[in-house]
SEGU-327409 format. One line per field, with one value per residue (C-alpha): residue number from 1; x, y, z. Coordinates in Angstrom, 2 decimals. Example, Ala and Ser with C-alpha at 12.3 -4.5 7.8 and 13.67 -1.06 7.14 Angstrom:
// residues 2
seq: 1 2
px: 12.30 13.67
py: -4.50 -1.06
pz: 7.80 7.14
//
This chain:
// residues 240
seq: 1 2 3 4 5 6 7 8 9 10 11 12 13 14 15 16 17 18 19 20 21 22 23 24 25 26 27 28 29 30 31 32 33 34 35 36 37 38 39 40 41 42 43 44 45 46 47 48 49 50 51 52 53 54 55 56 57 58 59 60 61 62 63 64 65 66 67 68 69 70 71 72 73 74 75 76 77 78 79 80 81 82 83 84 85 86 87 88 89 90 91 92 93 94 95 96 97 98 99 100 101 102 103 104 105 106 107 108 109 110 111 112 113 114 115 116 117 118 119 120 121 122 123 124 125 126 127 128 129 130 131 132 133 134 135 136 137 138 139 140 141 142 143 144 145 146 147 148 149 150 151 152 153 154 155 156 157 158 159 160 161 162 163 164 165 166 167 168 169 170 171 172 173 174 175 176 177 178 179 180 181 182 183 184 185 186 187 188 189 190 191 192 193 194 195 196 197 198 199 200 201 202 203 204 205 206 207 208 209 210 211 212 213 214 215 216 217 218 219 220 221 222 223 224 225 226 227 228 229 230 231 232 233 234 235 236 237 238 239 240
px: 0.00 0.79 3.09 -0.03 2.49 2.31 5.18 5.50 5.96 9.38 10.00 7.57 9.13 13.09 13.97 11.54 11.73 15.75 14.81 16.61 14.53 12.91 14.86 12.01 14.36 15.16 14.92 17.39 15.97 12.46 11.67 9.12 6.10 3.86 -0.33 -2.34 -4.04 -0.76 -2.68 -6.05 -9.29 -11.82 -15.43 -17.63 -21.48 -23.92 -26.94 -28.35 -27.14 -24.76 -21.97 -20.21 -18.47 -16.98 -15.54 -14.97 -12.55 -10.72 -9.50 -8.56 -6.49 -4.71 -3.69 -2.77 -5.26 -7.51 -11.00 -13.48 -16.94 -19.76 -20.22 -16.58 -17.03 -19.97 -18.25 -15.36 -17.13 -19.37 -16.31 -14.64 -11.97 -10.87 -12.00 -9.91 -6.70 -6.69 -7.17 -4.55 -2.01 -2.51 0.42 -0.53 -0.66 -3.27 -5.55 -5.82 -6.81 -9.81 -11.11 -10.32 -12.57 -14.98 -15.94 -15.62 -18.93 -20.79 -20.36 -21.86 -24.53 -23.55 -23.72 -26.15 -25.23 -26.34 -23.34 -23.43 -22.96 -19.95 -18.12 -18.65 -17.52 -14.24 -13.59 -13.78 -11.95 -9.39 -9.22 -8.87 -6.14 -4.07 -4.72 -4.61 -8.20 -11.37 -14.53 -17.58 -20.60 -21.93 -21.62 -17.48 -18.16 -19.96 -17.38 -14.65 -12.93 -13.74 -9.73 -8.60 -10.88 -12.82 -16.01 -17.51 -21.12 -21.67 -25.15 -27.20 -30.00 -33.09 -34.05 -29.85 -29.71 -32.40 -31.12 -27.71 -29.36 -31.25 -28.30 -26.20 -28.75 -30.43 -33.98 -36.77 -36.83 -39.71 -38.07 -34.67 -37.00 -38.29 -34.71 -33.41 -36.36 -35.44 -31.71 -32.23 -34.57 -32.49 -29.37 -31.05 -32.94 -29.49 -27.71 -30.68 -31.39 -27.50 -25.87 -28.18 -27.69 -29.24 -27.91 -29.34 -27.85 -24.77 -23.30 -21.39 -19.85 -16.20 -17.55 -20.96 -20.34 -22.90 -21.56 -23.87 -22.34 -18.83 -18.54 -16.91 -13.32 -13.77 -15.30 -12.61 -9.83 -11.45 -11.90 -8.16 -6.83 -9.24 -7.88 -3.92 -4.86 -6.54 -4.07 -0.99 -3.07 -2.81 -2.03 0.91 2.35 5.54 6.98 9.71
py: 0.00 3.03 5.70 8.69 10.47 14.33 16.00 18.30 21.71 21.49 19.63 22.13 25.11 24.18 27.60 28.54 25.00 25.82 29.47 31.19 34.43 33.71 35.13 37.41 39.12 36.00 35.14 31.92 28.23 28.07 26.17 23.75 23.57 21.12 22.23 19.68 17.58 15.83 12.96 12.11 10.50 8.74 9.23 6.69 6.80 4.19 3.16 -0.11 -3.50 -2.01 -3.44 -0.24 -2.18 -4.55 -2.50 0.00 -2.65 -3.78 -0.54 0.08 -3.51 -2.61 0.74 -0.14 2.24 1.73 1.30 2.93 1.20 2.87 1.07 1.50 5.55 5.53 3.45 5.53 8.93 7.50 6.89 9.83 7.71 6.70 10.06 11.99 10.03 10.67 14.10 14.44 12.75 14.99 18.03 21.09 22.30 19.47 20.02 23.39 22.35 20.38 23.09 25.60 23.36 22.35 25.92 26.51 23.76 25.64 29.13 28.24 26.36 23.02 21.29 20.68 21.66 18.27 17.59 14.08 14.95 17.39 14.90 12.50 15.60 15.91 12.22 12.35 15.79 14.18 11.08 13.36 15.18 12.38 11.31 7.82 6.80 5.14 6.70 4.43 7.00 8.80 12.00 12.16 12.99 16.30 16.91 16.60 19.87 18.59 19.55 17.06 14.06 12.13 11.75 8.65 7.16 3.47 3.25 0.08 -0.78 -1.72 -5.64 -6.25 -4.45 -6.42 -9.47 -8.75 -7.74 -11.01 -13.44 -11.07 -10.98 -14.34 -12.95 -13.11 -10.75 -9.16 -9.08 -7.84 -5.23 -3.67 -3.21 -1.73 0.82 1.65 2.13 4.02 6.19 6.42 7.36 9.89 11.29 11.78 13.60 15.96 17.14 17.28 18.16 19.75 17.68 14.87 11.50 12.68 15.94 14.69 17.46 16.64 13.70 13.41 9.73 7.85 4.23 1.61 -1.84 -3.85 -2.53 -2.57 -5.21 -4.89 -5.24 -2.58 -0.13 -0.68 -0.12 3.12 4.45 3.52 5.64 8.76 9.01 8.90 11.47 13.72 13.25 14.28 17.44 18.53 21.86 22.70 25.75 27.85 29.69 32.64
pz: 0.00 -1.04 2.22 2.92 5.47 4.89 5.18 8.09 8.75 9.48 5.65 4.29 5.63 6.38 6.65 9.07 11.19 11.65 12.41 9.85 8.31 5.08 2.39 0.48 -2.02 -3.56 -6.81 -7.55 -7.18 -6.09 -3.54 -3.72 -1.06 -1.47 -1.50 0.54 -0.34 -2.17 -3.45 -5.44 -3.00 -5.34 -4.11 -5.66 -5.56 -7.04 -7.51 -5.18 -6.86 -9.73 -7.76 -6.13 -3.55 -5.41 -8.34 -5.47 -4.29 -7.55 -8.02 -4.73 -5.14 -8.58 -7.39 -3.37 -1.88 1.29 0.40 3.19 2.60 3.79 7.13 7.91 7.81 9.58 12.55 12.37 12.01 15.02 17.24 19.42 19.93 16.58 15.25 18.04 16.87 13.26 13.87 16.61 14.03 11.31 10.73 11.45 7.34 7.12 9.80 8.59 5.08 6.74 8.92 5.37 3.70 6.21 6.67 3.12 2.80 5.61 4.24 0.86 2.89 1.21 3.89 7.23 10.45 12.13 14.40 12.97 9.79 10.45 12.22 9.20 6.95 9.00 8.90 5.14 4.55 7.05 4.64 2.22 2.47 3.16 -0.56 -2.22 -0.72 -2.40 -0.23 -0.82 -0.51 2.73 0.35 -0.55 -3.70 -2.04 0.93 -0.72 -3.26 -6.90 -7.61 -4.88 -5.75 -8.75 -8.48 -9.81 -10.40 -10.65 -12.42 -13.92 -15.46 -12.80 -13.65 -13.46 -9.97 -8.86 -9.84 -8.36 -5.07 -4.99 -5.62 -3.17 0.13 -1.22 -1.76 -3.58 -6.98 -5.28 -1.89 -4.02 -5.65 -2.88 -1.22 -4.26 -3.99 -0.33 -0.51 -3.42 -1.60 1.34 -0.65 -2.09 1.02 2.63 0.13 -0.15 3.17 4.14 0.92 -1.20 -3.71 -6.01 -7.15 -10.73 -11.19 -13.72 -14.15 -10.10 -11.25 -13.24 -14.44 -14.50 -15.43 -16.50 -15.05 -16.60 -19.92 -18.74 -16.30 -13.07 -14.10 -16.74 -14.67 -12.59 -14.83 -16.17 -12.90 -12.30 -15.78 -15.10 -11.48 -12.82 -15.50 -12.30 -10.14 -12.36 -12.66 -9.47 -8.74 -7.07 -5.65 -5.79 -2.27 -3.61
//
């Protein structure tokens, strides 16, 4: 798996972290500091049954990322404890980018002010700008900067997700049916009323896949190339 350690403000800054003054007037080699976040997150949404988790987690295996399912950052967004320490290890530079960017979200009142959901928002902006993450819905793809991650949509046609539902959870095609409905539903009810947004507005996404169409591997593979072609533009940022 890929190294997420951010550099700190002493490799950031070595002038300033050995005390010297900053040298203002000049104009020779340019030193490079690095703008957080320093790697890509993908944020993957999808509809019920077109098999986000699993392509979620192909990718995630060809490129050596952590994959964060959706129960995973609920449990970890629900946990002081766990919460507390990835916060408390974060460099200074990068816990400034999440509070930057978490009050960026609640100035342009795109996101609720449920203390649930800013505690999940931290988690994931905290994810975030530690880079070379997959995020498997609870609203990523609306948390996180559009520059700093790819934002995917795993779509399929209805009669295949409810088929896939009903040889995953071993249900009827009725029974299969009616879950797809809910989850859907829920999905969508969440993103509304905390995000503003909804699952159909395309124009959010960097990539809406069909699996069906594609298959998983596919999917997977294309979700793999757009994120390298993202990431290597980046921006960065040049300290005189």
């Amino acid at each position: 798996m890929s190294d997420h350690r951010l550099p700190s403000e002493e490799q950031a800054f070595p002038s300033e972290a050995a005390g010297e003054s900053p040298r203002h007037g000049f104009r020779g080699e340019v030193a490079q500091v690095p703008v957080l976040p320093q790697g890509l997150t993908i944020a993957i949404s999808r509809e019920a049954g077109a098999r986000g988790a699993t392509i979620a987690k192909r990718a995630g295996d060809k490129l050596g990322w952590q994959v964060y399912s959706q129960d995973l950052l609920e449990f970890m967004a629900h946990d002081p404890a766990h919460r507390q320490e990835l916060l408390t290890n974060l460099p200074p530079l990068a816990a400034a980018w999440v509070d930057e960017n978490l009050q960026r979200l609640l100035k342009e009142q795109n996101i609720s002010r449920n203390p649930q959901i800013l505690d999940l928002a931290r988690l994931i902006l905290t994810l975030g700008v530690q880079g070379e993450a997959i995020l498997l819905g609870r609203g990523a793809g609306c948390i996180l900067p559009p520059y700093a991650s790819l934002n995917v949509r795993l779509v399929a046609p209805l009669p295949d997700r409810i088929a896939y539902m009903s040889q995953w959870l071993r249900l009827t095609e009725e029974e299969a049916a009616e879950q797809v409905k809910k989850r859907d539903s829920k999905r969508a009810e969440f993103l509304t009323t905390h995000f503003h947004r909804r699952p159909l507005d395309v124009h959010q996404y960097d990539l809406i896949l069909n699996s069906s169409l594609l298959g998983e591997e596919r999917c997977a593979d294309l979700i793999i190339h757009a994120a390298k072609a993202k990431s290597a533009a980046l921006p960065t940022r040049k300290e005189p």
